[in-house]
DRENVO-618394 format. One line per 5 residues: number of its first residue (from 1); their letters; for each residue y negated, z, x of N, C-alpha, C, O. Coordinates in nm, 3 decimals. Each point is the difference from the previous one (the first is absolute). Last residue first. Layout:
N
NUM = a = Y Z X Y Z X Y Z X Y Z X | ...
! end
This chain:
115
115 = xxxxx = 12.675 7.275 -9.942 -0.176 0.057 0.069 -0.121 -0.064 -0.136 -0.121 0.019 0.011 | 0.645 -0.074 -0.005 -0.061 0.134 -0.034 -0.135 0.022 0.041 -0.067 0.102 -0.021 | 0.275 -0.617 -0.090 -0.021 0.125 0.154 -0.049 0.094 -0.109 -0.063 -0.025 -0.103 | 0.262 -0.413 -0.123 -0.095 0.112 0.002 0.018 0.112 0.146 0.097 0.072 0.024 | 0.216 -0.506 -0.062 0.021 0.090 -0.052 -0.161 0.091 0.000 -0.004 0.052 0.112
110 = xxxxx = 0.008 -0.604 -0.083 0.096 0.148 0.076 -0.046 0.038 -0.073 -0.083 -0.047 -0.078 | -0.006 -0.313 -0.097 0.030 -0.024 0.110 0.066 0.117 0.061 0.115 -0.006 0.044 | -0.154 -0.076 -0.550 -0.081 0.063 0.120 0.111 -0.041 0.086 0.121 -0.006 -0.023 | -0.274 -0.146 -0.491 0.082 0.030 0.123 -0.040 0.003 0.100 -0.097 -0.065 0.038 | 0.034 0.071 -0.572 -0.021 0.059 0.145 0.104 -0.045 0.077 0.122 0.010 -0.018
105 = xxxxx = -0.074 -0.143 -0.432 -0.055 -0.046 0.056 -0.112 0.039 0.121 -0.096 -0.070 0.034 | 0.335 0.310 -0.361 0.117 -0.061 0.057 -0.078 -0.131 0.100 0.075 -0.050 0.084 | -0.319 0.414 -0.324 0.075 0.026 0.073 0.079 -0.125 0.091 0.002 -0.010 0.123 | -0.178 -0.055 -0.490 -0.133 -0.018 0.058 0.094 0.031 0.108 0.035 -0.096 0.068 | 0.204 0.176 -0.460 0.021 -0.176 0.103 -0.168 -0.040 0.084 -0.049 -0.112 0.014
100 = xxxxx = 0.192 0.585 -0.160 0.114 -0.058 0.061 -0.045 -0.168 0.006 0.027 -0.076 0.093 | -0.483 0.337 -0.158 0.163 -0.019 -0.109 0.112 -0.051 0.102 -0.038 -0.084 0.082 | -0.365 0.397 0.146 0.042 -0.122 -0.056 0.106 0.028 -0.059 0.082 0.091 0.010 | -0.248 0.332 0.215 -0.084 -0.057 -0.171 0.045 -0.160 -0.044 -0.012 -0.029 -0.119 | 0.195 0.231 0.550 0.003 0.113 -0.117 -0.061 -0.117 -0.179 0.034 -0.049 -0.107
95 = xxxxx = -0.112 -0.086 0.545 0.090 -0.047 -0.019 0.053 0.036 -0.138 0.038 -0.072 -0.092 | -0.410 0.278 0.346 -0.044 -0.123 -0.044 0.074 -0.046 -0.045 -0.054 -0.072 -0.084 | 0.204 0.415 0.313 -0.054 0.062 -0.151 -0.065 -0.152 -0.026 0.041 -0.029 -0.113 | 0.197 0.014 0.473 0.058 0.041 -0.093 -0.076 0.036 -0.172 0.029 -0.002 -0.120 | -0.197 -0.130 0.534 0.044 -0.087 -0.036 0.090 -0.009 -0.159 0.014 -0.080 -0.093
90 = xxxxx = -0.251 0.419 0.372 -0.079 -0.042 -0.086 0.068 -0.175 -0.081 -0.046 -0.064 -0.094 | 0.282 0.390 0.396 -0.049 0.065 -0.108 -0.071 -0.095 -0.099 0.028 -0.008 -0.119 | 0.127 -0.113 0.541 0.103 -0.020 -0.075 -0.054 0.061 -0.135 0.035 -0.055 -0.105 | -0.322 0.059 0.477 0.008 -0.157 -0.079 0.129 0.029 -0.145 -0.006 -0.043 -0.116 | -0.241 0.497 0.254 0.085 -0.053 0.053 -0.030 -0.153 -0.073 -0.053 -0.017 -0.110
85 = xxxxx = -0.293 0.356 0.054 0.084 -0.067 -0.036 0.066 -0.075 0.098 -0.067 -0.073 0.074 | -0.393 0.412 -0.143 0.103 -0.038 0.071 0.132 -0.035 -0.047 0.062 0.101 -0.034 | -0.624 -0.053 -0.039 0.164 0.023 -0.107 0.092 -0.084 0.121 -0.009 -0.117 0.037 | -0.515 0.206 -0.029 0.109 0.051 0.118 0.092 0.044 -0.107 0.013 0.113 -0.047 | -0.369 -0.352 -0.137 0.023 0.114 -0.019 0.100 0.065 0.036 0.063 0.077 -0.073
80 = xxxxx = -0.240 -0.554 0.238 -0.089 0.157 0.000 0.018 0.111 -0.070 -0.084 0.089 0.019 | 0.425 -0.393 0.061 -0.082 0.019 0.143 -0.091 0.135 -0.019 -0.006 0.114 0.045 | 0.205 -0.349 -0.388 0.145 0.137 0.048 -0.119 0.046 0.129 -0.021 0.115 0.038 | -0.158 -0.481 -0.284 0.023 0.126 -0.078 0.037 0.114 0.066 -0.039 0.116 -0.013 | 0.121 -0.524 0.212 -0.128 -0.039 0.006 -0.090 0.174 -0.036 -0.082 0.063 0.067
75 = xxxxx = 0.513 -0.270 -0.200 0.036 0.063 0.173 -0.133 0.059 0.073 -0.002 0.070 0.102 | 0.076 -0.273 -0.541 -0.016 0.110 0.007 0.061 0.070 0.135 0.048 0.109 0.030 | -0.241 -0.569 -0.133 -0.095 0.145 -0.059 0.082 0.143 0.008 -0.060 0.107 -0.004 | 0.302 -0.520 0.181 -0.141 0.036 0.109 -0.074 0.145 -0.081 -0.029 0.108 0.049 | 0.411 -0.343 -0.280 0.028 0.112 0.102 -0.121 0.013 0.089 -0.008 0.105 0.063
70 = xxxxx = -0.083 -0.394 -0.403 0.031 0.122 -0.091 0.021 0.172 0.112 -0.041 0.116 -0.003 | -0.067 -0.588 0.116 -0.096 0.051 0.007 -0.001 0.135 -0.023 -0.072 0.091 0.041 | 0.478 -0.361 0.009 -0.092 0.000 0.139 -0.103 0.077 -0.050 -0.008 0.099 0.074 | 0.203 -0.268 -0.454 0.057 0.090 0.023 -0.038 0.052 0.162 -0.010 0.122 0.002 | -0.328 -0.317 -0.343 0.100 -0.020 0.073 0.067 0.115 0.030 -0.046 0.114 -0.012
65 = xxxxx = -0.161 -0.150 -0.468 -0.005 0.008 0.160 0.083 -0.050 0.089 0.114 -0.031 -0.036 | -0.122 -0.005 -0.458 -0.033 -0.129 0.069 -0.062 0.038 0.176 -0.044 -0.076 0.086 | 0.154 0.437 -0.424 0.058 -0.128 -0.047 -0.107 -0.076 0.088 -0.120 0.030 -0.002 | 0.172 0.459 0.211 -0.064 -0.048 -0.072 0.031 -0.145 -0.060 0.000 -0.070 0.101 | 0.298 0.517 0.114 -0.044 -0.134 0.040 -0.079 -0.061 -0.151 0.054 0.005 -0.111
60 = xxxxx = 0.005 0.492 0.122 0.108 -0.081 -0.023 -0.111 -0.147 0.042 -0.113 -0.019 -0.043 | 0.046 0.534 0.266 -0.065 -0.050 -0.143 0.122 -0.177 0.027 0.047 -0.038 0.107 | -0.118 0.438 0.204 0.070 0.001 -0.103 0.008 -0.074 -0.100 0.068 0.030 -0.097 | -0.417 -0.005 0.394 0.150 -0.017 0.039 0.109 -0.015 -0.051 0.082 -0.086 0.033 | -0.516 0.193 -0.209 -0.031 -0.104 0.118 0.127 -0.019 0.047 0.015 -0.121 0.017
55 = xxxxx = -0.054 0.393 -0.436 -0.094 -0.108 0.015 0.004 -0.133 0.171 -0.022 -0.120 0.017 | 0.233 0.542 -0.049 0.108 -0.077 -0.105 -0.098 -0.104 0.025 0.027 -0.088 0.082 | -0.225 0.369 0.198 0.115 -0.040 0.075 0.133 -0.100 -0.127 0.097 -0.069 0.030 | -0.462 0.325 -0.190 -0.074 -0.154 0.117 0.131 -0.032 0.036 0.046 -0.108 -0.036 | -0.042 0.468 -0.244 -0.017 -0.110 -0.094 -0.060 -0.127 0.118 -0.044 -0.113 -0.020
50 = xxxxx = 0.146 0.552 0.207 0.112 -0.048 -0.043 -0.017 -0.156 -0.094 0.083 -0.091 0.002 | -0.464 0.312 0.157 0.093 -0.017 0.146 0.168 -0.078 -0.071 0.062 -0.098 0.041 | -0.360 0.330 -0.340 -0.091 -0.104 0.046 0.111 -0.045 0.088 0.083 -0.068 -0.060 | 0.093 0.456 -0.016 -0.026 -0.114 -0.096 -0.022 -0.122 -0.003 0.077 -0.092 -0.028 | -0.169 0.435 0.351 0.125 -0.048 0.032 0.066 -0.096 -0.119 0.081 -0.089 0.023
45 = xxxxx = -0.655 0.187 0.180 0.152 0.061 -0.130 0.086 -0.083 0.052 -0.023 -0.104 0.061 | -0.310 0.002 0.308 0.069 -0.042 -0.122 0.094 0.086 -0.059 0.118 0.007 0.034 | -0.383 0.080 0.340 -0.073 -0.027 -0.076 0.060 -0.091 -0.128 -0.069 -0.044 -0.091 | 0.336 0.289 0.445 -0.193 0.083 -0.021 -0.063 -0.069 -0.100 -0.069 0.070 -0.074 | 0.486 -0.237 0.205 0.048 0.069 -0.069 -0.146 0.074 -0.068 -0.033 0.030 -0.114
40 = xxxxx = -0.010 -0.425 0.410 0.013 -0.021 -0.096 0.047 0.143 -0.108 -0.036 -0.009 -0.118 | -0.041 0.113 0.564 -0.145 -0.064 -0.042 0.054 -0.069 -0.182 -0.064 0.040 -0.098 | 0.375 0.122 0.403 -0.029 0.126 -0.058 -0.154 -0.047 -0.039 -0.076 0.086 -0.046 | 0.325 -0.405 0.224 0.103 -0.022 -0.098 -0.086 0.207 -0.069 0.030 0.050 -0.108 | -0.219 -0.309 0.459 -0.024 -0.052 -0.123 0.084 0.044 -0.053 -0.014 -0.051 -0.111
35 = xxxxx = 0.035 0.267 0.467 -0.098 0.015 -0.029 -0.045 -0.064 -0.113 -0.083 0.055 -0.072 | 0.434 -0.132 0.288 0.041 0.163 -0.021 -0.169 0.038 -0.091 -0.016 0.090 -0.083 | 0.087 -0.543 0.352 0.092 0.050 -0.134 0.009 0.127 -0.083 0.048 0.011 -0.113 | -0.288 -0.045 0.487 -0.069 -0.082 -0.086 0.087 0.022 -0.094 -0.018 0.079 -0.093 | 0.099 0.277 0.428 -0.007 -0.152 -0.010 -0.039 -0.033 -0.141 0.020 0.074 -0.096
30 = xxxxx = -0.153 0.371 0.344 0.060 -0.063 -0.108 -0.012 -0.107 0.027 -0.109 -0.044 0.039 | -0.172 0.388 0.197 0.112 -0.090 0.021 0.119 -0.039 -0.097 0.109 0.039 0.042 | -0.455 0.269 -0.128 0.143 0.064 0.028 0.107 -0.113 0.107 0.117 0.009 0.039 | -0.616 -0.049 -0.121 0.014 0.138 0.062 0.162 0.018 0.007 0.056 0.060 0.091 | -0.197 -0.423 -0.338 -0.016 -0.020 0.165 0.038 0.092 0.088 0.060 -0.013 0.106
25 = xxxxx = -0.033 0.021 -0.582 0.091 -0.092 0.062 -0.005 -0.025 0.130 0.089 -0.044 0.073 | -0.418 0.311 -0.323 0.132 -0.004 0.038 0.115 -0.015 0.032 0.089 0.080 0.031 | -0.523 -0.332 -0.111 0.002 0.146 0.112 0.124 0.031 0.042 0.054 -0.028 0.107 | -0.002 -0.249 -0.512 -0.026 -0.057 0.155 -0.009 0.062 0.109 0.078 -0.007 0.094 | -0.123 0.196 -0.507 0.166 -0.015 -0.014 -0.019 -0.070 0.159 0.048 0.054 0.099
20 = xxxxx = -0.495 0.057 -0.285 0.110 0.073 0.031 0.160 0.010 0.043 0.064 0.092 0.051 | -0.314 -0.473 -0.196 -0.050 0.065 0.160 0.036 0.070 0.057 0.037 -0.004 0.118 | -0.002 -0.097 -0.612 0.088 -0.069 0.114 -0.014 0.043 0.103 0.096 0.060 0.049 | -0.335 0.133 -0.332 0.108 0.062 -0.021 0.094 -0.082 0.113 0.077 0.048 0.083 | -0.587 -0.145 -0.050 0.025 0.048 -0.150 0.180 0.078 0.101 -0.001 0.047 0.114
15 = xxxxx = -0.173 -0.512 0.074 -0.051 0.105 0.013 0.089 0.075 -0.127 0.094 -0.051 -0.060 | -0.005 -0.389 0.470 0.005 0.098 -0.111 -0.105 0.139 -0.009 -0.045 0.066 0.094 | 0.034 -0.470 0.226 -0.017 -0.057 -0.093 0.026 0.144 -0.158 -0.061 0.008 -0.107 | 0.132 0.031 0.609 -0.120 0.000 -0.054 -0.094 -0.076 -0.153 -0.116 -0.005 -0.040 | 0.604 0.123 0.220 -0.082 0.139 -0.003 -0.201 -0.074 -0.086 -0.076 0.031 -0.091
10 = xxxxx = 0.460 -0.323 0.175 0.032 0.050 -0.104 -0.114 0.095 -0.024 -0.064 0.010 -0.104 | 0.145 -0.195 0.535 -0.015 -0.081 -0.111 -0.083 0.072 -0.139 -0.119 0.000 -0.031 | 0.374 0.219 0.344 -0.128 -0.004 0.085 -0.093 -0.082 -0.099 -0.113 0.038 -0.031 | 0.573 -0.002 -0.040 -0.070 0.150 -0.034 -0.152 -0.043 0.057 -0.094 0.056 -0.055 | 0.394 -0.406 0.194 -0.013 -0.004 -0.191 -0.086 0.116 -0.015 -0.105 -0.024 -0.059
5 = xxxxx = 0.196 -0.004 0.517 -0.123 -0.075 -0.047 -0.018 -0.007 -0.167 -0.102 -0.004 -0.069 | 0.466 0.279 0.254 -0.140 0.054 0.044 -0.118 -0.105 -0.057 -0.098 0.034 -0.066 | 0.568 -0.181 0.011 -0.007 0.097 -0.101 -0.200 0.045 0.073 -0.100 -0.036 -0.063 | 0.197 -0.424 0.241 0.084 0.116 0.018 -0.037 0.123 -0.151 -0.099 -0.021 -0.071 | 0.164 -0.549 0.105 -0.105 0.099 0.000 0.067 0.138 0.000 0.099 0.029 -0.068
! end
């Protein structure tokens, strides 16, 4: 779906303050990205914003989750609050918090890509 049909979308379903941000998103030509990432700053404190991103991303694998489910929620997280992370980053910090013998029982096939 092209950026025009999302705006085209979007337009008629929003009213109030969003709309505004939409209009203008249209008028300036802004990509979508450019547009949710100044749509989340418009309407979420940076607080608020900070306690989601610990809460939803940040947050330590749940006892008896899967680990498949654990990395789906927060790849899932990163999506909608456009947190951009390298694989190697997030591997790392997930790695960060195990005991050396949780640790010692990873193993990876290759090395983490920077993307």
């Amino acid at each position: 779906m092209n950026e025009s049909a999302i705006y085209d979308l979007l337009y008629r379903y929003c009213s109030g303050e969003l709309l505004g941000l939409v209009t203008q998103a249209i008028d300036r030509r802004e990509t979508f990205e450019d547009f949710h990432a100044l749509s989340l700053g418009h309407f979420i404190p940076p607080r608020e914003m900070s306690q989601l991103r610990i809460a939803r991303y940040e947050r330590v694998q749940s006892v008896g989750e899967q680990f498949s489910n654990y990395v789906q929620a927060m790849k899932d997280a990163a999506l909608v609050l456009r947190i951009i992370e390298s694989e190697a980053q997030v591997v790392e910090r997930v790695v960060e918090r195990l005991t050396p013998t949780q640790r010692a029982r990873f193993v990876f096939q290759s090395l983490p890509s920077d993307n």
